[in-house]
N, C-alpha and C positions, 0 to 999 in steps of 0.2 A: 502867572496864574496856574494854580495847580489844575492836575486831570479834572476832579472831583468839580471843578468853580464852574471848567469849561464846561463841563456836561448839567449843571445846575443852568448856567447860562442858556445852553440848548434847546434845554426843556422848558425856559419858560420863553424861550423866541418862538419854540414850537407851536404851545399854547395859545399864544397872542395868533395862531394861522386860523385862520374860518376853515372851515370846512364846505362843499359844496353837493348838495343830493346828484348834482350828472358826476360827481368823483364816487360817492359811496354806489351809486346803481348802475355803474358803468362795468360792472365786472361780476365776478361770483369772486369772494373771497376765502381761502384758504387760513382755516385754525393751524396754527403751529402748532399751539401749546399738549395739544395731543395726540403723541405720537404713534397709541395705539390703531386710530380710525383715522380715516377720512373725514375732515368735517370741514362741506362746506357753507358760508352765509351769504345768501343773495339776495341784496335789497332791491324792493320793485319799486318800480316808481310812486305806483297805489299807495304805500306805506305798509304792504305787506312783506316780510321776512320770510322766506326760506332756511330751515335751518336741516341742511340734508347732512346726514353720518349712516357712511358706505352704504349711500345709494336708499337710505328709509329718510322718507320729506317729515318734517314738524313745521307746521304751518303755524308763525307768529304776526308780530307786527310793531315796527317802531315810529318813534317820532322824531325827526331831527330837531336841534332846538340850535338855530344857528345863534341867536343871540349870544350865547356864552357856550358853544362849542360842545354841544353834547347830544347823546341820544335815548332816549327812554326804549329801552325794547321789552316786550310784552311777549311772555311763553306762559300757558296754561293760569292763566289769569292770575300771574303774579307780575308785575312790571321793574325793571332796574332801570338805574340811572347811570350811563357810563358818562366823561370826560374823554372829549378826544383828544390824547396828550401829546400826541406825534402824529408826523404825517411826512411822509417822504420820498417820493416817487409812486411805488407801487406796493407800501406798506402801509396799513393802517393799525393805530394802538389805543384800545378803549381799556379807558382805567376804570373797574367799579368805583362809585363815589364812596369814599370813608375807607377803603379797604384798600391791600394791596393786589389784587385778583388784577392782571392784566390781561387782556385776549389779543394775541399777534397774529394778524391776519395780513396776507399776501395774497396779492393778483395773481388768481391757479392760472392764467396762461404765462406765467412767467417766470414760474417755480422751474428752478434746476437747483444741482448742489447747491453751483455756489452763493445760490440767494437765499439758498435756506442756511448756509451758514451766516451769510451776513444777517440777516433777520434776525439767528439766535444770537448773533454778538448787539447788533442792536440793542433786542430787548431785555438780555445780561443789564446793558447799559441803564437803559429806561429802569428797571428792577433796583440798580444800583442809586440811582438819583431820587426816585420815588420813596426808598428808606431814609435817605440823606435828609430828605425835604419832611420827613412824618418826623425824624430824631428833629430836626429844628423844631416842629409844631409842638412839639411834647417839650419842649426846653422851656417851651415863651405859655405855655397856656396849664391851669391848675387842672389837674386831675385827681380824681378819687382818694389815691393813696397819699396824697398833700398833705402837711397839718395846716388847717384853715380856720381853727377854732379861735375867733373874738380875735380879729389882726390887729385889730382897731386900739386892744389895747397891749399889744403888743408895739405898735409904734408911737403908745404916748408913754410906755416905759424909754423907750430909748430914747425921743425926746426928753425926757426927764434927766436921763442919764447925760446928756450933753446941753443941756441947759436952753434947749430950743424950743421955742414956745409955739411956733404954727405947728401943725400937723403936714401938712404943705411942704415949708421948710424940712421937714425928718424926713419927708418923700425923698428930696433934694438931695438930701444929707444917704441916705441910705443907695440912693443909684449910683451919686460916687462911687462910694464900696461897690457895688455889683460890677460897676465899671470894667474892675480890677478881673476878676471873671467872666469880661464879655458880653453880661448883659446889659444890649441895647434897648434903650425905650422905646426908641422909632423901630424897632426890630418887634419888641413886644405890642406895639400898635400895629401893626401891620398884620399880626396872627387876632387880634383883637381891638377892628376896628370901632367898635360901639363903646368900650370902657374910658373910665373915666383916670384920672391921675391918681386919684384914691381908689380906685381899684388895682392898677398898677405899682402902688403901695400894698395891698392885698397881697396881692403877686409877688410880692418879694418875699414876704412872711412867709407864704405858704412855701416858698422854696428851699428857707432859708439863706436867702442870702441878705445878712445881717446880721450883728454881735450887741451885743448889752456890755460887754465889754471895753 
């Protein structure tokens, strides 16, 4: 198993961890990511936020959402949605939802060099599986710049061309080919669990992966 699988693997045993409000309000947490200031975030048990930078308070407020692992926090009446992606001793790592913004926060009673060097090797890491894991999503799912114009008949041309009469069947007939390139269906279902088979015929048009040829 290469590096890259192990730290894919990681990240999603991470993920499957709950989180528990006496671990996030049991401490004052420490921002890495900014090396110019002090910034610390201290959850209270209220569901008030602390967010102090050298020593001036901003008084927020979050929401844990244990059910899937995440937390709403609320600064000047704008609210974000983070994912808690990691969690490992006395680190904590909130991913903004849709983006790659991470915030790497450590137990300030525990901060010395060497844990702030492992923190940044850490979250290197986390940063490095986090793009790993967005190139997958962007692999398996259609976006903007796609050609997706009428797929429909583009996959009754290539049935034609190979003399297959379902629509179904050219699905069939065309994931082979993909195959060859790696894409999986159970892979492309799993970025897209609501679609259907003929939309994953869609999917393929729009990527091009398939020939008239």
């Amino acid at each position: 198993m290469t590096w890259l699988k192990k730290q894919l693997e990681k990240a999603k045993k991470s993920i499957d961890k709950s989180i528990s409000k006496s671990f996030i309000t049991g401490c004052s947490w420490a921002l890495t990511n900014d090396v110019n200031n002090h910034v610390l975030y201290t959850f209270k048990n209220n569901g008030e936020l602390l967010i102090t930078t050298n020593g001036n308070v901003i008084r927020a407020s979050y929401e844990l959402i244990i059910d899937n692992n995440s937390v709403l926090i609320t600064k000047d009446n704008n609210t974000e949605h983070y994912n808690i992606v990691h969690r490992e001793d006395d680190f904590l790592f909130l991913n903004k939802v849709s983006t790659n913004i991470l915030l790497t926060l450590v137990n300030q009673t525990k901060i010395k060099d060497g844990l702030k060097n492992r923190v940044k090797k850490i979250a290197q890491q986390m940063q490095v599986t986090q793009k790993s894991l967005d190139n997958e999503k962007s692999r398996y799912t259609i976006n903007p710049n796609d050609d997706i114009d009428f797929p429909i008949v583009t996959i009754h041309a290539l049935g034609k061309k190979h003399n297959i009469k379902s629509v179904f069947d050219t699905i069939d007939f065309m994931e082979k080919n993909a195959k060859k390139l790696n894409i999986s269906y159970d892979t492309w279902l799993r970025y897209n669990p609501n679609k259907s088979r003929l939309d994953f015929g869609d999917f393929l048009v729009a990527k091009g992966h398939y020939s008239l040829d």
